[in-house]
LOPAMAR-381823 format. One line per 3 residues: number of its first residue (from 1); their letters; for each residue x, y, z of C-alpha. Coordinates in steps of 0.05 Angstrom, whole numbers. Last residue first. Layout:
// residues N
NUM	a	X/Y/Z ~ ...
***
This chain:
// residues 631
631	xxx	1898/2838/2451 ~ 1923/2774/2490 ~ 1859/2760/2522
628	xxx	1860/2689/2513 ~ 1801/2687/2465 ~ 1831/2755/2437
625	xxx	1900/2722/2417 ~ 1861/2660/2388 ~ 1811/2702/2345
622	xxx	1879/2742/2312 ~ 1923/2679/2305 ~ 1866/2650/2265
619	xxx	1856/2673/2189 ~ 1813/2655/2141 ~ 1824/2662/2053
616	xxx	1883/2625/2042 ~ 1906/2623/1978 ~ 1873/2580/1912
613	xxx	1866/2503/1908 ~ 1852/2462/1961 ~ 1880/2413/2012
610	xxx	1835/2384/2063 ~ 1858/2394/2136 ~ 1790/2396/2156
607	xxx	1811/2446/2218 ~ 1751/2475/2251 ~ 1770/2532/2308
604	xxx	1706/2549/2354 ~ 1660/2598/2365 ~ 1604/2567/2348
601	xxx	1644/2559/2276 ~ 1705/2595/2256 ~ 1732/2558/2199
598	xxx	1807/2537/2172 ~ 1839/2533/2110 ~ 1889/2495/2078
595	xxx	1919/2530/2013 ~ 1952/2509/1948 ~ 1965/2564/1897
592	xxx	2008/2543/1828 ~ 2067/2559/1801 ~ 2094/2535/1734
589	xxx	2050/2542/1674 ~ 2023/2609/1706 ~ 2094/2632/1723
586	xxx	2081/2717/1736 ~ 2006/2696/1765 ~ 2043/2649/1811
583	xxx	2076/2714/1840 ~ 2012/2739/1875 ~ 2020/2685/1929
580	xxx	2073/2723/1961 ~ 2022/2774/1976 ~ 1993/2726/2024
577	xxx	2050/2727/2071 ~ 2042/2662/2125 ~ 2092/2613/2073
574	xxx	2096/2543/2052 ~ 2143/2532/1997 ~ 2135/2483/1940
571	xxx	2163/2420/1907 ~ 2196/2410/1835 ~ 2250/2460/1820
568	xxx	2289/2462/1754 ~ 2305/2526/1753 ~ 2265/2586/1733
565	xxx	2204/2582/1769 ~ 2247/2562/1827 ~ 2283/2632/1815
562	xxx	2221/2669/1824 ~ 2205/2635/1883 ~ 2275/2651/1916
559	xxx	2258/2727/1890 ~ 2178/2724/1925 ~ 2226/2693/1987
556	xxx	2266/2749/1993 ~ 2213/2815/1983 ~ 2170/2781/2031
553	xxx	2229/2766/2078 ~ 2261/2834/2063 ~ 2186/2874/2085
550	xxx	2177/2827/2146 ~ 2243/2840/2183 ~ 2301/2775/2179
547	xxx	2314/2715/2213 ~ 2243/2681/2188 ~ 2278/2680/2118
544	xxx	2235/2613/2090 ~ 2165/2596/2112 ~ 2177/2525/2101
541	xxx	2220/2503/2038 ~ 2211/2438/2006 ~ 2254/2426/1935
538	xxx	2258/2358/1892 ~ 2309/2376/1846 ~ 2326/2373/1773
535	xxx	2401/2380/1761 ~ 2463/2420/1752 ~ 2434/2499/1767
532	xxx	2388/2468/1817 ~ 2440/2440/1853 ~ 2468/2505/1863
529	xxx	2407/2542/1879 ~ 2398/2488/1940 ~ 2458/2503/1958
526	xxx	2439/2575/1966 ~ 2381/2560/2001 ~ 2423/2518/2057
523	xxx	2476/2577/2067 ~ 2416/2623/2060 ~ 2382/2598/2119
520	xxx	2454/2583/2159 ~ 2458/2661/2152 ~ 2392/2676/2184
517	xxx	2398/2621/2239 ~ 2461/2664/2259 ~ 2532/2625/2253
514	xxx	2584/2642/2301 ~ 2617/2567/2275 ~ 2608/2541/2346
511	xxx	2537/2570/2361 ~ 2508/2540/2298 ~ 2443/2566/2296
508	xxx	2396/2518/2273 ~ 2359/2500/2206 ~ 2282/2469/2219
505	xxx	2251/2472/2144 ~ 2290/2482/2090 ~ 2292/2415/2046
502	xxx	2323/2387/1983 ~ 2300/2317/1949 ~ 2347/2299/1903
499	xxx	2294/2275/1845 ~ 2259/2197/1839 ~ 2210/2217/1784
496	xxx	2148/2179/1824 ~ 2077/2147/1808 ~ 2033/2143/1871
493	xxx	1981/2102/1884 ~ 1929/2099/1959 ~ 1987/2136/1987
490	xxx	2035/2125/2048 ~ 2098/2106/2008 ~ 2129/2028/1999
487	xxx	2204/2029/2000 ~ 2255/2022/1942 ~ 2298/2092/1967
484	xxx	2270/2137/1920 ~ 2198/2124/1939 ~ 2212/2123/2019
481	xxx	2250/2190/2006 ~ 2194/2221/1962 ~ 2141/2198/2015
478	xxx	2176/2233/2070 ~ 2189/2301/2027 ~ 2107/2298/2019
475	xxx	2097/2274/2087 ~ 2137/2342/2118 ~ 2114/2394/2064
472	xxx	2039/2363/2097 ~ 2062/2368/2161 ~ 2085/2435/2155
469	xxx	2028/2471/2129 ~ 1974/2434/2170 ~ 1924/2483/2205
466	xxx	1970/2491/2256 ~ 1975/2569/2244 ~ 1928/2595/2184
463	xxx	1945/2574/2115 ~ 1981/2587/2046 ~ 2020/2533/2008
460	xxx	2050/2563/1940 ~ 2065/2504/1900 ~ 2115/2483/1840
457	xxx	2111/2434/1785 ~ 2043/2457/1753 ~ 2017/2411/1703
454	xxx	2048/2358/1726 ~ 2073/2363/1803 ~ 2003/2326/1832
451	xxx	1976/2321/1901 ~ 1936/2284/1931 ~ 1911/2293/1998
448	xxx	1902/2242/2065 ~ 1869/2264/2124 ~ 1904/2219/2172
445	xxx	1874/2185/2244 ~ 1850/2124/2220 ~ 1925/2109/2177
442	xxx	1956/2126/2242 ~ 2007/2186/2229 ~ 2086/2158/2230
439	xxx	2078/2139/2155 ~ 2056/2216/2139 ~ 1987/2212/2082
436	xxx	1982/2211/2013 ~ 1913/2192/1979 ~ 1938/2200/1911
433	xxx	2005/2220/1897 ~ 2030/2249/1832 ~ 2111/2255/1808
430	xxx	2118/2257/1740 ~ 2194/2285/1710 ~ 2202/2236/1648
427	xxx	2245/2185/1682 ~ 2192/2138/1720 ~ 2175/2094/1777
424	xxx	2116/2066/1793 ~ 2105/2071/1874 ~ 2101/2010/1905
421	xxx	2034/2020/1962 ~ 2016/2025/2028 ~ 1950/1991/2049
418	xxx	1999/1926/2080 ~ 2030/1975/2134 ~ 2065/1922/2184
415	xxx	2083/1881/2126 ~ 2111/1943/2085 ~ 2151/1964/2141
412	xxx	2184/1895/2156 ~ 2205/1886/2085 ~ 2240/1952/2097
409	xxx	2268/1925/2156 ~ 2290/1857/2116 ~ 2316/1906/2062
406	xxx	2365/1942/2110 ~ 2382/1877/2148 ~ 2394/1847/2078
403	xxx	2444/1901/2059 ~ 2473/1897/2128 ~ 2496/1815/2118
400	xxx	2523/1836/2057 ~ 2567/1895/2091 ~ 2593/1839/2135
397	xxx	2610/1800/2079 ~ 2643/1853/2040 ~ 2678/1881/2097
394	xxx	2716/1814/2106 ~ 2723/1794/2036 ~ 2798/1817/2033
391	xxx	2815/1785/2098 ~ 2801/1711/2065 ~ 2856/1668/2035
388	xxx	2919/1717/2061 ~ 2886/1724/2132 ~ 2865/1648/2136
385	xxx	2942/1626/2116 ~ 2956/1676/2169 ~ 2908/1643/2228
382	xxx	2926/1582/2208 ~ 2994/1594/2219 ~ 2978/1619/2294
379	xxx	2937/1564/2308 ~ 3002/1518/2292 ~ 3044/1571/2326
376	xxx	2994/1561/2385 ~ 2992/1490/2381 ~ 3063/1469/2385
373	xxx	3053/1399/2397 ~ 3076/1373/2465 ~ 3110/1439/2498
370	xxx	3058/1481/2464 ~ 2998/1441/2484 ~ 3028/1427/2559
367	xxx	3056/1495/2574 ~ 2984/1528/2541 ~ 2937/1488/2587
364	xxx	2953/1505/2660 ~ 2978/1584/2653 ~ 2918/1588/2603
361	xxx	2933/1658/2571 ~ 2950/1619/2509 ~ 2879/1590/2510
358	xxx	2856/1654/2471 ~ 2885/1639/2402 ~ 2840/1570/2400
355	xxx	2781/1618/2414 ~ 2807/1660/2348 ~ 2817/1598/2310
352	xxx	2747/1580/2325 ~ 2716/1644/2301 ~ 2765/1647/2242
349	xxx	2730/1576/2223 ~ 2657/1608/2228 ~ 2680/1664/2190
346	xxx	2705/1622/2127 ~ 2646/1569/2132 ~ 2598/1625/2134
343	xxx	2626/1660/2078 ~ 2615/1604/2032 ~ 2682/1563/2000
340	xxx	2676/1560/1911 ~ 2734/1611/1901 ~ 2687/1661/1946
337	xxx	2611/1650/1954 ~ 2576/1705/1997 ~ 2572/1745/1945
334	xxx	2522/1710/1902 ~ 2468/1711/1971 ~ 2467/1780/1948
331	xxx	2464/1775/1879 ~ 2404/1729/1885 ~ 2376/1772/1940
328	xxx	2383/1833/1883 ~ 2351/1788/1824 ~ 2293/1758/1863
325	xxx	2276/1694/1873 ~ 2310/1675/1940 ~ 2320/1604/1967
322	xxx	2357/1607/2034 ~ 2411/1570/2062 ~ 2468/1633/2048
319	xxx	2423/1674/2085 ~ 2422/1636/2145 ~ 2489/1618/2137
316	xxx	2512/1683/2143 ~ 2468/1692/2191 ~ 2502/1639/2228
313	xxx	2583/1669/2215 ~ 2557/1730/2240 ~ 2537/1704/2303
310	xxx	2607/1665/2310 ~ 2645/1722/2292 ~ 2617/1762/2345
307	xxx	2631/1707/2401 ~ 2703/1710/2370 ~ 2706/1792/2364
304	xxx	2729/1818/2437 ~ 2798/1778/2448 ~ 2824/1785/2379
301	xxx	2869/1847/2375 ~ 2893/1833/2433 ~ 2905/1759/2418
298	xxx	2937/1770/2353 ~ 2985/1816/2384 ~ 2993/1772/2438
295	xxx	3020/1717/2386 ~ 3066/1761/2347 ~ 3101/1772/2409
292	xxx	3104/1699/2431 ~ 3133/1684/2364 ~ 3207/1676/2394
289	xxx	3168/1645/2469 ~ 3139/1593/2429 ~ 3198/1570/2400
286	xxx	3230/1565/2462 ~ 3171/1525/2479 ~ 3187/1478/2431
283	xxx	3250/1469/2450 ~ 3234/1454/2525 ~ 3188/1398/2502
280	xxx	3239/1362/2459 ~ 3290/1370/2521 ~ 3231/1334/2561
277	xxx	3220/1283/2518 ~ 3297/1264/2508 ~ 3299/1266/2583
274	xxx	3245/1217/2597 ~ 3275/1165/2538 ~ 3262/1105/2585
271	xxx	3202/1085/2615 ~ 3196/1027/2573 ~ 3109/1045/2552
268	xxx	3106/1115/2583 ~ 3170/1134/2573 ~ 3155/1111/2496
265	xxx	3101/1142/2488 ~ 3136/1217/2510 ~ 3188/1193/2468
262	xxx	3140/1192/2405 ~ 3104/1253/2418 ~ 3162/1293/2426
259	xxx	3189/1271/2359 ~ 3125/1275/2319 ~ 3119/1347/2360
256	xxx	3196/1371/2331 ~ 3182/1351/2267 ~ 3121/1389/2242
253	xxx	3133/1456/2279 ~ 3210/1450/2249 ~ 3191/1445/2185
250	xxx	3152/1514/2189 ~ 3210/1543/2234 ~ 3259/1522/2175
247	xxx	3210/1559/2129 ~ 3202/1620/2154 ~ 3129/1637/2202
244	xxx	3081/1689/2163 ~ 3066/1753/2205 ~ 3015/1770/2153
241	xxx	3001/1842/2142 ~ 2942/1875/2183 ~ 2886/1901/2144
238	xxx	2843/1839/2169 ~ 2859/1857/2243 ~ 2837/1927/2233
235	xxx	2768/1897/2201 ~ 2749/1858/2262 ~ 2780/1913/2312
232	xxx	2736/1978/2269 ~ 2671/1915/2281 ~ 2679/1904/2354
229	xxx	2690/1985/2360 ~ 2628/1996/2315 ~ 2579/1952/2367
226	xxx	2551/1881/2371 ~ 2518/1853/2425 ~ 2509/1777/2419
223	xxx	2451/1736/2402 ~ 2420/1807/2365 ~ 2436/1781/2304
220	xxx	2407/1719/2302 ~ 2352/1749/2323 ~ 2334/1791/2272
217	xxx	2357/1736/2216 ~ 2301/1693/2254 ~ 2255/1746/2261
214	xxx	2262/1756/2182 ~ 2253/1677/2168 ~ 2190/1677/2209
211	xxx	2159/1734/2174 ~ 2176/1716/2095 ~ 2118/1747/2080
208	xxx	2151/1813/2051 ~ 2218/1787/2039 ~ 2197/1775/1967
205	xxx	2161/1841/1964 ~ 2231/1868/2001 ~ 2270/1847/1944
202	xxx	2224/1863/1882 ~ 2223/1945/1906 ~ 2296/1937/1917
199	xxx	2309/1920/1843 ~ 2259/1976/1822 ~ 2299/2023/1858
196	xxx	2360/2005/1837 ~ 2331/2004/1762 ~ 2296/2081/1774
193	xxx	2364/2108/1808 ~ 2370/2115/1879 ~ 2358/2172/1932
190	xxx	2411/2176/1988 ~ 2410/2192/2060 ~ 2351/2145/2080
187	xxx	2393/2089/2052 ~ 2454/2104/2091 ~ 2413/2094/2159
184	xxx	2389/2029/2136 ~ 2468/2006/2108 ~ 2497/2024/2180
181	xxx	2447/1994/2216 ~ 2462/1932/2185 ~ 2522/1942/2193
178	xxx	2525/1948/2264 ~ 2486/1876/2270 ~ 2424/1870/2296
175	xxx	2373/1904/2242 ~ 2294/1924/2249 ~ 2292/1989/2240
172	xxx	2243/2029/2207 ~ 2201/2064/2252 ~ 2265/2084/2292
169	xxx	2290/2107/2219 ~ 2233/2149/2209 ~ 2238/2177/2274
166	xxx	2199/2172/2346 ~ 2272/2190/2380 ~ 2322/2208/2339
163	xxx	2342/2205/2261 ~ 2290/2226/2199 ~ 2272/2275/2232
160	xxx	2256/2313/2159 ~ 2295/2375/2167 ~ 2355/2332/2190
157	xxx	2346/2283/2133 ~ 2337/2336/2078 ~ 2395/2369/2047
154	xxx	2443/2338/2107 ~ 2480/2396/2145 ~ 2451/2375/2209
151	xxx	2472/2309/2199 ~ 2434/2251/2254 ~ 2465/2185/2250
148	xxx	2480/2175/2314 ~ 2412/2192/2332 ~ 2391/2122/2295
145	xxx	2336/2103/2347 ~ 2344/2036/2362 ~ 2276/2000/2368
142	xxx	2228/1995/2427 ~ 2182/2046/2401 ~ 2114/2051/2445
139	xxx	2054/2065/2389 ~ 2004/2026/2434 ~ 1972/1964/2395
136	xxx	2023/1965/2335 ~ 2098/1986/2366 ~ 2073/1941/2434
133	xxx	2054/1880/2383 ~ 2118/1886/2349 ~ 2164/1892/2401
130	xxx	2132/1830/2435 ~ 2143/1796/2372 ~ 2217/1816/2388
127	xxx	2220/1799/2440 ~ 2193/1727/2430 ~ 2255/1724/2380
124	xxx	2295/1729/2422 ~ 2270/1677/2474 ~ 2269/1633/2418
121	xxx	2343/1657/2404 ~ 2364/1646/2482 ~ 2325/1573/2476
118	xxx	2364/1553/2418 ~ 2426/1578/2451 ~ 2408/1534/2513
115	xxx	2393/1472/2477 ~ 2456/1481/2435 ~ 2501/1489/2501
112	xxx	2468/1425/2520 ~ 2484/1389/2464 ~ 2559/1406/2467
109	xxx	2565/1398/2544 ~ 2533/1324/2529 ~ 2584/1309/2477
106	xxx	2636/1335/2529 ~ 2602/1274/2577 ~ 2598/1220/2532
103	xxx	2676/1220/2519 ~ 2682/1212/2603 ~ 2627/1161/2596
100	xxx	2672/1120/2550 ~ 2741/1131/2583 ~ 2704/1122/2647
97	xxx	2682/1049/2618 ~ 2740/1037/2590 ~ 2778/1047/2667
94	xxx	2729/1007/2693 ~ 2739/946/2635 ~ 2817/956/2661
91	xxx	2803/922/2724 ~ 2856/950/2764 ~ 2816/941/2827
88	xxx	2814/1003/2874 ~ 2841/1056/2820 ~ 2798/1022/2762
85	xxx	2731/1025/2819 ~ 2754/1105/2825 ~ 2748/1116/2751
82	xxx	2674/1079/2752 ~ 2653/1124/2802 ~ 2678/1183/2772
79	xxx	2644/1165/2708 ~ 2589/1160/2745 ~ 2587/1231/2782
76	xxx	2602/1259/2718 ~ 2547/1215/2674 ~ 2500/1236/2731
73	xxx	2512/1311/2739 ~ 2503/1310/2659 ~ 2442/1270/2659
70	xxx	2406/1320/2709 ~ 2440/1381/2668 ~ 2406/1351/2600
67	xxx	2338/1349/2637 ~ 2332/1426/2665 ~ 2358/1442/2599
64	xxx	2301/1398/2562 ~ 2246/1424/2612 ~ 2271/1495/2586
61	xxx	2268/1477/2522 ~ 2203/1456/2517 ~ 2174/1516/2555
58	xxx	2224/1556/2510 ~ 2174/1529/2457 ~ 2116/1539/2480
55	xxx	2127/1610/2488 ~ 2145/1612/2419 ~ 2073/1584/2392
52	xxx	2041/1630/2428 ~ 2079/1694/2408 ~ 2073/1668/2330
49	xxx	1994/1668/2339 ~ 2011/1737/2376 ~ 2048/1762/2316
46	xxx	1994/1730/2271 ~ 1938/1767/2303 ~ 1958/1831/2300
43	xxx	1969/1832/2223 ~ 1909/1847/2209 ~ 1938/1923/2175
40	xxx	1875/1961/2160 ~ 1846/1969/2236 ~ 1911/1980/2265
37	xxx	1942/2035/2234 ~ 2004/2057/2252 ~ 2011/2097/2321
34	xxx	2057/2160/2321 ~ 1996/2202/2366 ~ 2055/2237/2420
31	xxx	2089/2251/2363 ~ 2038/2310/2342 ~ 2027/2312/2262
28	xxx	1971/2351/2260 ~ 1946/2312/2195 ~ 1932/2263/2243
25	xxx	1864/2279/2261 ~ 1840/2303/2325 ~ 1772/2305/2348
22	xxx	1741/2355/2413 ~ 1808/2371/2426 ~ 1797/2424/2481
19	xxx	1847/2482/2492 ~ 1841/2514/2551 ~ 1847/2599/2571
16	xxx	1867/2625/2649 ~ 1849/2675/2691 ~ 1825/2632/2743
13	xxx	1761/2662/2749 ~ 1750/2686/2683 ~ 1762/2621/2650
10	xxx	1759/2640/2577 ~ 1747/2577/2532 ~ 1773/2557/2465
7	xxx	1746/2494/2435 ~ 1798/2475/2383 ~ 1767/2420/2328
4	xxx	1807/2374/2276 ~ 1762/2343/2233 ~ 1741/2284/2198
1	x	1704/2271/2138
***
């Protein structure tokens, strides 16, 4: 069994006291030791298998880029060549030739821009192996953090650090897109029902194994930045009403290009008819210049989102392509398929109108397109028609693409942690872990404990100082998040009510609202109350009433217990005051004494952070102050 031991020594010389760690275990939940477990998961080897065979493939690539630019600069300089032989001879089989190459060229651009994206997503997507390996083999978290997520008010995220650096969620996340995120972040702040649960549960073991697939969708996503003010623009413009054109102008966009197209051949054929073109031309950039407005509106709402669009528009497809078994990816990939045209499709065409939109500001290009064919009013018609098809399933889609985000990082958390387990879910109040232990411990470093709520639905936790109080309240309300949200817990088998989980455990003083920590205490404890008095609850409270003198915070939190007894409160309270403890003799069928202990031996602290029943019988604070010479 392992154990956590303090060697105190008295320097007399310097006047000073250390603290040896002889062994640690991660019970003492330090965030300086937030390494998973290595020696249980295996999965080491596959990332850097995977790692291998990436790096061989931007290798590939790379010689391909070098190799499409040399046949690029060659087709140009050839094509000029052969141009310049149909200026000096008027042989017209020159002048097909350049026509040809010219044509050969732009399909060259094309496959060379998809060489180099392919090689910025392999590149990607070794990151983010990388990632992995550096999370597994030295604990360093190269993930978002989620601190813009943080709610002090929250019942149980703040208390939790849940959000911020070395968090839950920055264990967690492995999403791209701001939705995605989003949707993570939102499912740490809400427990589900037993059949949404269940239904993630099946998702993410499908997703589970599905490695390559996952780092594919995670780099997809990450191709181009994304951010909320891209994403506020993107569904702005969609709320927008359609600045449809009338119907003479819509007759008019037809027309008047057949007409300026045909004089404009025939100058070039008779030249004759010159003037004709050029009045034609001059009239359809009038028009131009009446829905000019309408246009730059477009394009400034417009100008950040088409790369965007484009990356969401492939993990669309991404999804859209695969083959999913299970009910909630089914339902998923389901929404993505609107009066029988796929999301993808939809977006990827918006992205394109949206880069057709920006050549307007082309002092060269726009004249000419507009004057000969009208092609921003044509773009900007498309544009509405797409608005009216397709602006209503804007936030849907993108929220669709965050839902599998969240359950890919989920899936993501179970493959990295393949000794955690499903929890069974029930409705008849059972919650029981075996062999539980804090996700953000290493599995070799934790001294796991079970711990039941069955008999006795409510604990008193007694102990010394760091002998584990706090970290255990702190993986038990972990584990009851991660079981009510679909994800695997940190327990050998658990079996879970899924309860609002309710905590009290790091409240601040609010300096803006001239709130003491006292009264922000009993703000939070009588909310929890109120819950209580509507539903079960899942309830954590660490030494509770700390703003207030010793005889009203025993007095207080023997009443709060009292009242747990009485409510519907599943949980417990950790507290330094043994004489609280004599209250569980009032609620015998309720309340029951949990304590961690610690030992004194060759004159050292022993921690075994073993949970047992019964209160605290040893005490440290005292030996500690006279090691250092406090008292």
């Amino acid at each position: 069994m392992l154990v956590f031991v303090i060697k105190i020594e008295s320097e007399s010389d310097r006047n000073s006291t250390r603290f040896i760690a002889r062994s640690t275990t991660g019970s003492f939940l330090d965030k300086s030791l937030t390494l998973p477990s290595l020696k249980q998961n295996g999965k080491l080897k596959v990332y850097e298998e995977h790692l291998e065979s990436l790096r061989k493939e931007v290798d590939s690539l790379k010689a391909k880029d070098k190799q499409m630019s040399l046949i690029r600069l060659v087709v140009a300089f050839t094509a000029g060549f052969l141009f310049y032989q149909f200026y000096q001879t008027d042989h017209f089989s020159f002048a097909i030739s350049g026509v040809i190459l010219t044509s050969s060229f732009f399909l060259l651009i094309r496959k060379h821009q998809d060489i180099r994206w392919r090689k910025r997503l392999s590149e990607e997507k070794i990151k983010i192996n990388q990632d992995e390996l550096s999370f597994l083999n030295n604990g360093e978290f190269c993930f978002e953090n989620g601190s813009e997520f943080t709610k002090h008010d929250h019942p149980y995220s703040y208390d939790l650090d849940f959000f911020g650096e070395k968090s839950l969620f920055q264990m967690l996340n492995r999403t791209g897109t701001v939705r995605g995120k989003v949707k993570l972040a939102d499912s740490l702040l809400d427990i589900q029902t037993k059949p949404e649960i269940e239904a993630r549960q099946h998702a993410i073991q499908e997703l589970n194994p599905m490695i390559e697939w996952r780092h594919h969708l995670l780099a997809l996503g990450k191709q181009e930045p994304d951010n909320p003010a891209i994403y506020n623009r993107l569904i702005e413009w969609s709320n927008k009403k359609t600045s449809s054109l009338n119907s003479v102008i819509r007759i008019l966009t037809f027309l008047l290009p057949v007409a300026t197209l045909i004089m404009v051949t025939i100058y070039f054929v008779k030249g004759t008819g010159g003037n004709i073109a050029g009045l034609l031309a001059l009239i359809n950039l009038a028009i131009l210049g009446l829905h000019f407005k309408s246009l730059k509106e477009e394009l400034t709402s417009t100008t950040e989102i088409g790369k965007i669009l484009k990356q969401y528009s492939f993990l669309l497809k991404s999804i859209e392509n695969q083959s999913f078994k299970s009910a909630r990816l089914q339902e998923l990939q389901q929404e993505l398929k609107t009066n029988h045209i796929y999301a993808s499709s939809a977006i990827h065409k918006l992205a394109l109108l949206f880069g057709r939109l920006e050549h307007v500001s082309n002092i060269f290009a726009a004249p000419l397109l507009n004057g000969l064919v009208l092609y921003h009013i044509h773009v900007l018609h498309s544009l509405s028609r797409w608005r009216d098809s397709y602006a209503t399933h804007i936030q849907q889609w993108l929220d669709t693409i965050g839902q599998i985000e969240k359950l890919s990082s989920l899936a993501n958390f179970h493959y990295n942690n393949p000794s955690f387990t499903f929890p069974e879910i029930n409705t008849s109040a059972k919650v029981d872990f075996e062999d539980l232990g804090h996700p953000l411990i290493p599995a070799e470093k934790t001294v796991t404990n079970s711990i039941s709520f069955e008999e006795n639905r409510f604990f008193i936790l007694t102990g010394s100082n760091m002998s584990g109080k706090s970290t255990f309240l702190r993986t038990v309300g972990v584990n009851m998040v991660l079981a009510g949200i679909g994800a695997p817990v940190f327990a050998r088998k658990a079996n879970v009510h899924p309860l609002p989980v309710l905590v009290s455990m790091r409240l601040s003083d609010s300096l803006s609202d001239s709130e003491s920590y006292f009264y922000a205490e009993v703000k939070r404890l009588k909310y929890i109350m109120d819950r209580l008095d509507k539903e079960p609850c899942f309830v954590l409270l660490d030494e509770i009433l700390r703003g207030t003198n010793s005889d009203d915070k025993r007095n207080g939190t023997i009443e709060v217990i009292r009242k747990m007894a009485v409510k519907q409160a599943f949980g417990g309270i950790a507290t330094h005051d043994l004489e609280v403890c004599n209250v569980s003799n009032e609620f015998p069928e309720v309340l029951i004494n949990k304590r961690f202990e610690v030992e004194i031996v060759d004159d050292e602290l022993v921690f075994d952070y073993k949970l047992r029943d019964g209160v605290c019988q040893n005490k440290s604070a005292s030996f500690i102050m006279r090691k250092m010479n406090v008292i």
